[in-house]
C-alpha positions as CSV (number, residue, x, y, z in Angstrom):
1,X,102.4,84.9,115.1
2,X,102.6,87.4,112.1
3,X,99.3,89.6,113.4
4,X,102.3,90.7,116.5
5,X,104.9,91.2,114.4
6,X,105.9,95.2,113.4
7,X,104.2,96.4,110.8
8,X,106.4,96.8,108.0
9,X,108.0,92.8,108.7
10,X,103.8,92.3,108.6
11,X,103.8,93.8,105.0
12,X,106.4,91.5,104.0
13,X,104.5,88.6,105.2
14,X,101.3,89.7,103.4
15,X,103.4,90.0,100.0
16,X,105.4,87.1,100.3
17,X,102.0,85.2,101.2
18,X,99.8,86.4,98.6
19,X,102.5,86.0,95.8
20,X,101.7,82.2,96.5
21,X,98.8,82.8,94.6
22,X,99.3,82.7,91.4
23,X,96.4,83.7,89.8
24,X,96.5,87.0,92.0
25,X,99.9,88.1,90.8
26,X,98.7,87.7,87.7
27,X,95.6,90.3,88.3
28,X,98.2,92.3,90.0
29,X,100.4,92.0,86.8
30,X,97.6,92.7,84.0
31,X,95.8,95.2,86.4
32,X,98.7,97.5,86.3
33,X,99.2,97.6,82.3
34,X,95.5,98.9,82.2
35,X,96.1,102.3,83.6
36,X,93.0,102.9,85.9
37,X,92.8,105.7,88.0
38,X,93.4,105.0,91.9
39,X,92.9,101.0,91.1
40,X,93.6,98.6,93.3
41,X,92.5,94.6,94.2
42,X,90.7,94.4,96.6
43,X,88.4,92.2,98.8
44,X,88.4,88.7,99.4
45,X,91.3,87.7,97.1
46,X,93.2,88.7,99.1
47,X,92.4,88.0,102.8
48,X,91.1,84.8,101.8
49,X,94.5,83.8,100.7
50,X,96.1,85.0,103.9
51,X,93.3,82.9,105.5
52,X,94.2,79.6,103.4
53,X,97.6,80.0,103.6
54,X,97.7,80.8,107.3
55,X,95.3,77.3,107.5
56,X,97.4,75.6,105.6
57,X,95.3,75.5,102.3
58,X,96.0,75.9,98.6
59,X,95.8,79.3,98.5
60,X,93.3,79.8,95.5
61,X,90.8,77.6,97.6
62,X,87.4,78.8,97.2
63,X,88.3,82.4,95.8
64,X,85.3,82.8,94.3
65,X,86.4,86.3,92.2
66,X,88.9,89.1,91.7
67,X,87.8,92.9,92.5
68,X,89.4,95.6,90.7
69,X,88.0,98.6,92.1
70,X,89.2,102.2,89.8
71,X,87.9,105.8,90.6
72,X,87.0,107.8,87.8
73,X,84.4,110.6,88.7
74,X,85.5,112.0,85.3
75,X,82.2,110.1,83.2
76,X,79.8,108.0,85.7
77,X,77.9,106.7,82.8
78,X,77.5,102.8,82.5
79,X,78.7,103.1,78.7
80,X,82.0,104.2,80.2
81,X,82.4,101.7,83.1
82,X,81.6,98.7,80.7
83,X,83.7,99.8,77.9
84,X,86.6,98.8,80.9
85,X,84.9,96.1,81.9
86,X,85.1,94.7,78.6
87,X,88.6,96.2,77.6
88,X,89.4,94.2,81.0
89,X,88.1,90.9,79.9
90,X,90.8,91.0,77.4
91,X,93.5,91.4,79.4
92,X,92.2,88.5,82.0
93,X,91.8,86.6,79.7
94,X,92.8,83.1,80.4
95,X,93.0,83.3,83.8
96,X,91.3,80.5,85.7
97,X,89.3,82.8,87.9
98,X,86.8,85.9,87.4
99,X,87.7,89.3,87.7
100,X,85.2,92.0,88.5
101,X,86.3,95.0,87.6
102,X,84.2,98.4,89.0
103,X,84.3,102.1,89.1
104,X,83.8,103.2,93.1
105,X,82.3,106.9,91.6
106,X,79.4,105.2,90.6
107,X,78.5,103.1,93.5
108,X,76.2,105.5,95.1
109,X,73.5,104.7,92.2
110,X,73.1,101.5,92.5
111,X,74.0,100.7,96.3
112,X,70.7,101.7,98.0
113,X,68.5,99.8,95.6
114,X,70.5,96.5,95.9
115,X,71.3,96.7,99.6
116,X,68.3,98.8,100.9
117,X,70.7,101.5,102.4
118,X,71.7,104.5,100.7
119,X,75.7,105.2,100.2
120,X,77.2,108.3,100.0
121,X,79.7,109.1,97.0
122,X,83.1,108.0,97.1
123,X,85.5,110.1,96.8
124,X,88.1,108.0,96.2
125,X,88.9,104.3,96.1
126,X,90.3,104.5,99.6
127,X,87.0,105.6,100.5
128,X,85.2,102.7,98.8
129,X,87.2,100.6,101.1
130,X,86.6,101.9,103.6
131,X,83.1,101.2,103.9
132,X,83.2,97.3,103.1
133,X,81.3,95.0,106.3
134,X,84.4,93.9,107.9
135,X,87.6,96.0,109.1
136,X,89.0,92.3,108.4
137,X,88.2,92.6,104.6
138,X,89.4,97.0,104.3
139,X,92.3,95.7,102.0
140,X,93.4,96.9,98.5
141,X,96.9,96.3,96.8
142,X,98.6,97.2,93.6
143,X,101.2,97.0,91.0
144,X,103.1,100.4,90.8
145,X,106.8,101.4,89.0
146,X,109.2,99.5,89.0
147,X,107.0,97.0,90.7
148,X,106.5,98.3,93.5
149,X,103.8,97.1,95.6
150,X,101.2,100.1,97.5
151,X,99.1,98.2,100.0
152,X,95.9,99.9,101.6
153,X,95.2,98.7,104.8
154,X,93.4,101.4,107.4
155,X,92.9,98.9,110.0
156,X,96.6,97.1,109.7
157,X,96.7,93.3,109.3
158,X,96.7,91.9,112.5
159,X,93.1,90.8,112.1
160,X,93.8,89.6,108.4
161,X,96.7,87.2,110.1
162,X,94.9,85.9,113.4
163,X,92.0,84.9,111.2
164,X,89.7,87.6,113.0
165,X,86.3,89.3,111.3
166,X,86.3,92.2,112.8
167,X,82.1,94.0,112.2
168,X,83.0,97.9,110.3
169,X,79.3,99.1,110.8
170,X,79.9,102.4,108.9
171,X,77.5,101.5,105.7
172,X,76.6,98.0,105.1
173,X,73.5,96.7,107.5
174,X,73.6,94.1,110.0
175,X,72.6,91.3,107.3
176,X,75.3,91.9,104.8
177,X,78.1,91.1,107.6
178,X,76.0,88.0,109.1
179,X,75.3,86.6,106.0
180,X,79.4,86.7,104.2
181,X,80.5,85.8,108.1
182,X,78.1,82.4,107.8
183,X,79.1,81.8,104.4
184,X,82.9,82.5,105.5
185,X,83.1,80.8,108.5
186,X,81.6,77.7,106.5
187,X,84.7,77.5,104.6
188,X,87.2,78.9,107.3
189,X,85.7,77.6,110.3
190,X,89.1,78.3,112.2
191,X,88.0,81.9,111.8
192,X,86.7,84.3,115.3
193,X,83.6,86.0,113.7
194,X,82.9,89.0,116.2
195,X,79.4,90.7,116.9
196,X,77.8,93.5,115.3
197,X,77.4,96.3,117.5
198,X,74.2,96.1,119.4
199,X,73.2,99.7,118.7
200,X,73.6,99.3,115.0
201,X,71.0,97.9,112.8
């Protein structure tokens, strides 16, 4: 079982698995040329290829987008995010698949009135990570020199690999987590969706 192997033969799994997804190498690929500050992909591209590919799935099966999270604290206006979004529809261009593409520094002024909690600044894209609903889903990866790949991972992989949804009740509410683990048990229905805490709303 990969989830018990050591970590660094665990990283070589993860690359060699997601690189059977073509579409994500390619994000990886064109991400890289667009020289973001802190960027990474993120989210469910990624462990949802683990998961089909661990099920024995094409791996692109129901991906429904690519997240490309950047940090820039330097201009939080919405001008300058969508002047990458759009500079980043040209260089996905073509790709079967969508790619979302969003500055973590400006999170904290939208996030309260679309998920009814308030979120605290990120500091970093690390940070933004951090904070999604599941430890299972903390994940970012990227391109660097000489194509090198950085992976983010501050829970490991083990729950990524043994098809575990792990709750991370540090921002998102109760109903965000229930709701994705419905929708993702749905598809993956070999997946162990675990509890939200009791004492956490």
């Amino acid at each position: 079982m990969i989830g018990r192997l050591p970590l660094d033969e665990q990283l070589d799994a993860l690359r060699a698995v997601l690189s059977r997804n073509g579409v994500l190498t390619q994000v990886l690929e064109r991400g890289a040329t667009m020289g973001l500050p802190g960027w990474y992909l993120t989210a469910g591209c990624l462990f949802q290829t683990v998961w089909n590919v661990v099920t024995g799935r094409p791996a692109t099966e129901g991906i429904k987008d690519y997240d490309v999270f950047y940090h820039d604290a330097g201009d939080l206006s919405w001008e300058a995010e969508d002047a990458v979004i759009r500079a980043g529809r040209e260089v996905f261009a073509g790709l079967p698949a969508d790619v979302e593409i969003r500055n973590e520094a400006r999170v904290h002024l939208w996030y309260e009135d679309r998920f009814g909690v308030p979120c605290p600044p990120y500091e970093s894209s690390e940070a933004a990570i951090d904070s999604f609903a599941a430890t299972t889903c903390c994940l970012g990866v990227r391109l660097e020199a000489g194509g090198r790949w950085r992976v983010y991972a501050p829970h490991g992989l083990s729950d990524v690999f043994g098809l575990v949804l792990r709750p991370n009740p540090v921002l998102a509410p109760r109903s965000v987590y229930e709701a994705k683990a419905a929708r993702w048990r749905e598809q993956w229905p070999e997946l162990t969706v675990l509890d939200w805490p009791r004492d956490r709303p």
